[in-house]
C-alpha positions in Angstrom: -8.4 57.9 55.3 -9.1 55.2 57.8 -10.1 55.1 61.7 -9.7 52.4 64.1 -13.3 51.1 65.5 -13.2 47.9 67.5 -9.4 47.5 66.8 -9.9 47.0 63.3 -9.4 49.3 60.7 -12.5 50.4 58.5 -12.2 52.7 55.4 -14.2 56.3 56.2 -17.4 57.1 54.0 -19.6 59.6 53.0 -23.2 59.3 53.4 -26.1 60.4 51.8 -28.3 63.4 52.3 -31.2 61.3 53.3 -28.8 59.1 55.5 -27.7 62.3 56.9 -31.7 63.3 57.5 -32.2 59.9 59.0 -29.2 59.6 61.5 -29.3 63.6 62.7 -33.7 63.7 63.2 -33.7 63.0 66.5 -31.7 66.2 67.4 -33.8 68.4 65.3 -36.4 68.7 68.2 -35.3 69.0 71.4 -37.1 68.4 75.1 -39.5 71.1 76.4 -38.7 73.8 78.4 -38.5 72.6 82.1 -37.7 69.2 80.9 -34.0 67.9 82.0 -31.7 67.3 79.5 -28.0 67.2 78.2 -27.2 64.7 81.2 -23.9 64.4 82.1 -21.7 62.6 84.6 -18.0 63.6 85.9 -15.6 62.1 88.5 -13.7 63.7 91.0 -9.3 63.3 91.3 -9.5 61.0 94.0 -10.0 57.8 91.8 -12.3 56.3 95.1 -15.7 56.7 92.5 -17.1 57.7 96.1 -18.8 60.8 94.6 -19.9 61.3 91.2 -21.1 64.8 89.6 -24.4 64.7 87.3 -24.5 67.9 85.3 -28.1 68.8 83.6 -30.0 71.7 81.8 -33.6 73.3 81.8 -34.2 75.6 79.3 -35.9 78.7 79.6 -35.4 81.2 82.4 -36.1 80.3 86.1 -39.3 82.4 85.7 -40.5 80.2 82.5 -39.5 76.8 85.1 -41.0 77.9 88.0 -39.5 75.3 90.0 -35.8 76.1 90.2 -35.2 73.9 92.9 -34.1 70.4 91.8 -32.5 67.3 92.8 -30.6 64.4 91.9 -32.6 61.0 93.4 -30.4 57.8 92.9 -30.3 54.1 94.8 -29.2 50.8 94.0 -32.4 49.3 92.5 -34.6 50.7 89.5 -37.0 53.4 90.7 -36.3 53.1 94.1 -33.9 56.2 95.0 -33.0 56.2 98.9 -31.0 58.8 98.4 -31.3 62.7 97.3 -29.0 65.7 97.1 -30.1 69.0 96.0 -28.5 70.5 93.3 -26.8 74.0 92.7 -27.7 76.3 89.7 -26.3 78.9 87.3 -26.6 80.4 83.8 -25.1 82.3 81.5 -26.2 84.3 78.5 -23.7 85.3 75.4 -23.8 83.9 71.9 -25.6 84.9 69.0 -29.3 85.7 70.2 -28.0 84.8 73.9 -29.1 81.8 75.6 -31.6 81.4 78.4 -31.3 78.1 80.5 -30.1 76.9 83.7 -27.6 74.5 84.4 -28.4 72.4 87.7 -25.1 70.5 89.4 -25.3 68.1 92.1 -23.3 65.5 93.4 -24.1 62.0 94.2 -21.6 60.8 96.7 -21.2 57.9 99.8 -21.1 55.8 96.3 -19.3 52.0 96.9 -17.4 50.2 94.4 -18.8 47.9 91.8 -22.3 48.5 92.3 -24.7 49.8 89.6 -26.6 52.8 90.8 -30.0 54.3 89.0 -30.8 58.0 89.1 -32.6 60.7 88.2 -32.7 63.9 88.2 -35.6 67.1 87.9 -37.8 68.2 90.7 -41.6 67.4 92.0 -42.9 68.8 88.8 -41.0 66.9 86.3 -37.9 64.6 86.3 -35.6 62.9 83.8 -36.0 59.3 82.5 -34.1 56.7 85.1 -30.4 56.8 83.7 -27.9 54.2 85.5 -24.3 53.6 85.7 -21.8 51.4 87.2 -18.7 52.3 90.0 -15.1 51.0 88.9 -14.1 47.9 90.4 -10.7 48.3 92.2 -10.8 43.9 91.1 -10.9 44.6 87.7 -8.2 43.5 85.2 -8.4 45.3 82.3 -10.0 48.7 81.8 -11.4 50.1 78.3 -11.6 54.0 77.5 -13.0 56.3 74.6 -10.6 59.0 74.0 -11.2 61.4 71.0 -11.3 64.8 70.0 -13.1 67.4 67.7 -16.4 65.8 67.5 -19.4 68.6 67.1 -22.6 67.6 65.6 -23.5 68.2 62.2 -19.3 69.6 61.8 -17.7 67.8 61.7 -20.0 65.0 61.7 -19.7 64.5 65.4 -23.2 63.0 65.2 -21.4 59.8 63.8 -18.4 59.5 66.4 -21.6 59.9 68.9 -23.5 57.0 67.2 -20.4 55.0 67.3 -18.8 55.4 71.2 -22.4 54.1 71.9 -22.5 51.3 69.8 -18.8 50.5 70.5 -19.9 51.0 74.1 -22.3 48.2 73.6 -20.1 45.6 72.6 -16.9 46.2 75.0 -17.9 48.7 78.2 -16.0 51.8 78.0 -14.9 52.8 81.8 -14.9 56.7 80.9 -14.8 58.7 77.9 -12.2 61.5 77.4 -13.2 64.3 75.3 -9.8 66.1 74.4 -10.9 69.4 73.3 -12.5 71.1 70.6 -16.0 69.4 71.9 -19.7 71.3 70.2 -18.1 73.7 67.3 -20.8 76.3 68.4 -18.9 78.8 66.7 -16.6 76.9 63.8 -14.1 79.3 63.2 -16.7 82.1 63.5 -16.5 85.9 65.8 -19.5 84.3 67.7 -20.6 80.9 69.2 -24.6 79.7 68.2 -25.8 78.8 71.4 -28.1 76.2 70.6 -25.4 74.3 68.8 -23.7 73.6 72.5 -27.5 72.1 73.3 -27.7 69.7 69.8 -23.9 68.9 71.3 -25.3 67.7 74.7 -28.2 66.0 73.6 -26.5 64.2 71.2 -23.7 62.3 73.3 -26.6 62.2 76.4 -27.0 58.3 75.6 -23.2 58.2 76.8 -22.2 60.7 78.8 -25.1 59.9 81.4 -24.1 56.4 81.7 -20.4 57.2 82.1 -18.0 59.8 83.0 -17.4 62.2 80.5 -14.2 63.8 81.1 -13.5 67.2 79.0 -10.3 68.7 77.6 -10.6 72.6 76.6 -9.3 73.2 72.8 -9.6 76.3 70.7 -13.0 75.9 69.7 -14.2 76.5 73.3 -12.8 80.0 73.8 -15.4 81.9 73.1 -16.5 84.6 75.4 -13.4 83.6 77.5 -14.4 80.2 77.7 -18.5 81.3 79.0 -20.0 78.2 77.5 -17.4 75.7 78.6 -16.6 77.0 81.9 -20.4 76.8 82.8 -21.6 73.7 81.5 -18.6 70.9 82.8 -17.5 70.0 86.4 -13.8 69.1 86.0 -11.8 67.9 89.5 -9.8 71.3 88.8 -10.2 72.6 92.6 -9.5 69.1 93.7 -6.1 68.3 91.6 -4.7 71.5 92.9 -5.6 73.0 89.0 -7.3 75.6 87.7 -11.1 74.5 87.1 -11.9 72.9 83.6 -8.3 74.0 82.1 -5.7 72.2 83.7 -6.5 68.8 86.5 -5.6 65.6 86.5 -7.8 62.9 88.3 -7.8 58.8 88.9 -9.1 56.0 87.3 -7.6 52.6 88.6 -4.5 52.2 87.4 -3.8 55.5 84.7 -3.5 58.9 86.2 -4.9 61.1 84.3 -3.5 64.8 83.3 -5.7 67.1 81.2 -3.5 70.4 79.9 -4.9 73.5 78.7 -2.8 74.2 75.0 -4.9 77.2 74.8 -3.4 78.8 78.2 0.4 79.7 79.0 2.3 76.8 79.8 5.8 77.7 79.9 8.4 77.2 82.3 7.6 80.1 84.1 4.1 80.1 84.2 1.6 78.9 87.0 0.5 75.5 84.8 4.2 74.4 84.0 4.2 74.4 87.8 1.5 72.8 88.2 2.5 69.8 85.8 5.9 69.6 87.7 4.3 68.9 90.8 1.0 66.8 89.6 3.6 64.8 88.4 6.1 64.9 91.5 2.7 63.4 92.9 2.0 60.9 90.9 5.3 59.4 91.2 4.6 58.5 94.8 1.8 56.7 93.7 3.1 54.4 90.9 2.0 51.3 92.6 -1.8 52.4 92.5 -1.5 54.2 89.4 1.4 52.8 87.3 0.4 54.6 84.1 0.5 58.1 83.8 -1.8 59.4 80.8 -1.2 63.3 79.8 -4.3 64.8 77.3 -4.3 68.2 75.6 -5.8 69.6 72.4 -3.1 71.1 70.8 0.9 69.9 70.0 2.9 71.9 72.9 5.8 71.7 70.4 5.5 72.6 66.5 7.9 73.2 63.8 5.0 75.4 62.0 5.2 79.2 62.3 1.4 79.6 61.8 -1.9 78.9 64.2 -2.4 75.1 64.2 
């Protein structure tokens, strides 16, 4: 078996249980209650970069944090944020054992092009370490993206692809990542999701997905509960695309148009995301010149000569 990493191709490997220990110990102990964490960014359809979403959690129940009110700080200079907006909050509580946390959203917008911007988020009691990132340059030449899919942590080893986007990150700057389905395996194959397993997942691609936009695809594995966990913890530009929240959107990133299709919803000729596609796509063929290539993303084959579940 081989995968491609840095356009070459490298033979896969096992590794050893004390590898294993080594590379996976920092997830073992998450932040502290009230602490931010699971940092995630998310662009709107537009393409413009003018706004970008910043996603976070606080564990515990608003009681336990005692300071639901938070914000998102951010500015074009280390630790000097001239700008705040507040952010909007929700929960949700299914799995095995439930989950208690709150997951904060706020947007960070009036955002120009090409400029790093530092940020953090939290309220007057605690806040996150400073995270940056950097706005698209409508300039730019050549644009580099990390697409995969069916990552989770310890299965199947999604610890490793994490550990690699970075350092792959490191050597030629991704513009985005784009996660096409089948993301935390909080349930693997199982009647109920583990919770917690969604909160390794987001602490474990943090180092990336709070430096860049971290676009999500919905697969199988995120159906649980009618899609609790997923629909709750991602911003997708759903409402803006004219789709249908983190299931079916498409969205802009200099010159690819991006379309993101739910395999796990209907999608046939006569059903509202068929429609959809046919005029996404009637759409984006007015706008060839600024977006010449047209990227489509979804979990599963839409065509299959198998009789059985893929």
């Amino acid at each position: 078996m081989k995968q491609a990493t840095n356009n070459e191709e490298v033979e896969s490997y096992s590794i050893s249980w004390q590898q294993f220990r080594e590379t996976y110990a920092e997830l073992d102990s998450l932040p502290e209650k009230g602490v931010p964490q699971q940092i995630h960014l998310s662009l709107l359809a537009d393409g413009s970069w003018s706004t970008m979403i910043v996603i976070w959690i606080v564990k515990g129940t608003e009681s336990e944090q005692q300071h639901p009110l938070s914000y998102v700080q951010y500015g074009n200079a280390r630790g000097s944020y001239i700008y705040e907006q507040k952010a909007t909050n929700r929960t949700y509580n299914v799995g095995i054992g439930g989950w208690k946390g709150t997951i904060y959203e706020a947007w960070m917008t009036n955002l120009n092009q090409c400029q790093t911007f530092y940020y953090r988020v939290g309220n007057s009691k605690v806040w996150s370490h400073e995270n940056s990132f950097k706005t698209d340059c409508s300039t730019a030449t050549t644009r580099t993206y990390a697409v995969m899919g069916d990552m989770g942590t310890v299965i199947p080893a999604g610890f490793l692809v994490a550990k690699q986007i970075k350092e792959d990150h490191h050597i030629t700057p991704f513009s985005a990542v784009v996660h096409v389905g089948d993301i935390s395996y909080a349930g693997n194959g199982a009647k109920e999701e583990i919770a917690e397993i969604w909160d390794l997942w987001g602490t474990q691609v943090e180092p990336i997905s709070s430096i860049l936009p971290y676009m999500t695809n919905v697969g199988n594995h995120e159906a649980y509960y009618n899609f609790t966990a997923y629909r709750n913890r991602f911003r997708m530009p759903g409402p803006e695309s004219s789709g249908l929240d983190n299931f079916w959107f498409s969205f802009n990133t200099g010159p690819i148009h991006w379309i993101s299709m739910s395999s796990q919803h209907y999608y046939a000729k006569d059903g509202p995301q068929y429609s959809w596609l046919v005029n996404d796509l009637a759409q984006a063929a007015k706008n060839r010149i600024q977006q010449p290539f047209i990227i489509v993303v979804t979990h599963r084959p839409l065509l299959s000569s198998l009789d059985n579940e893929l």
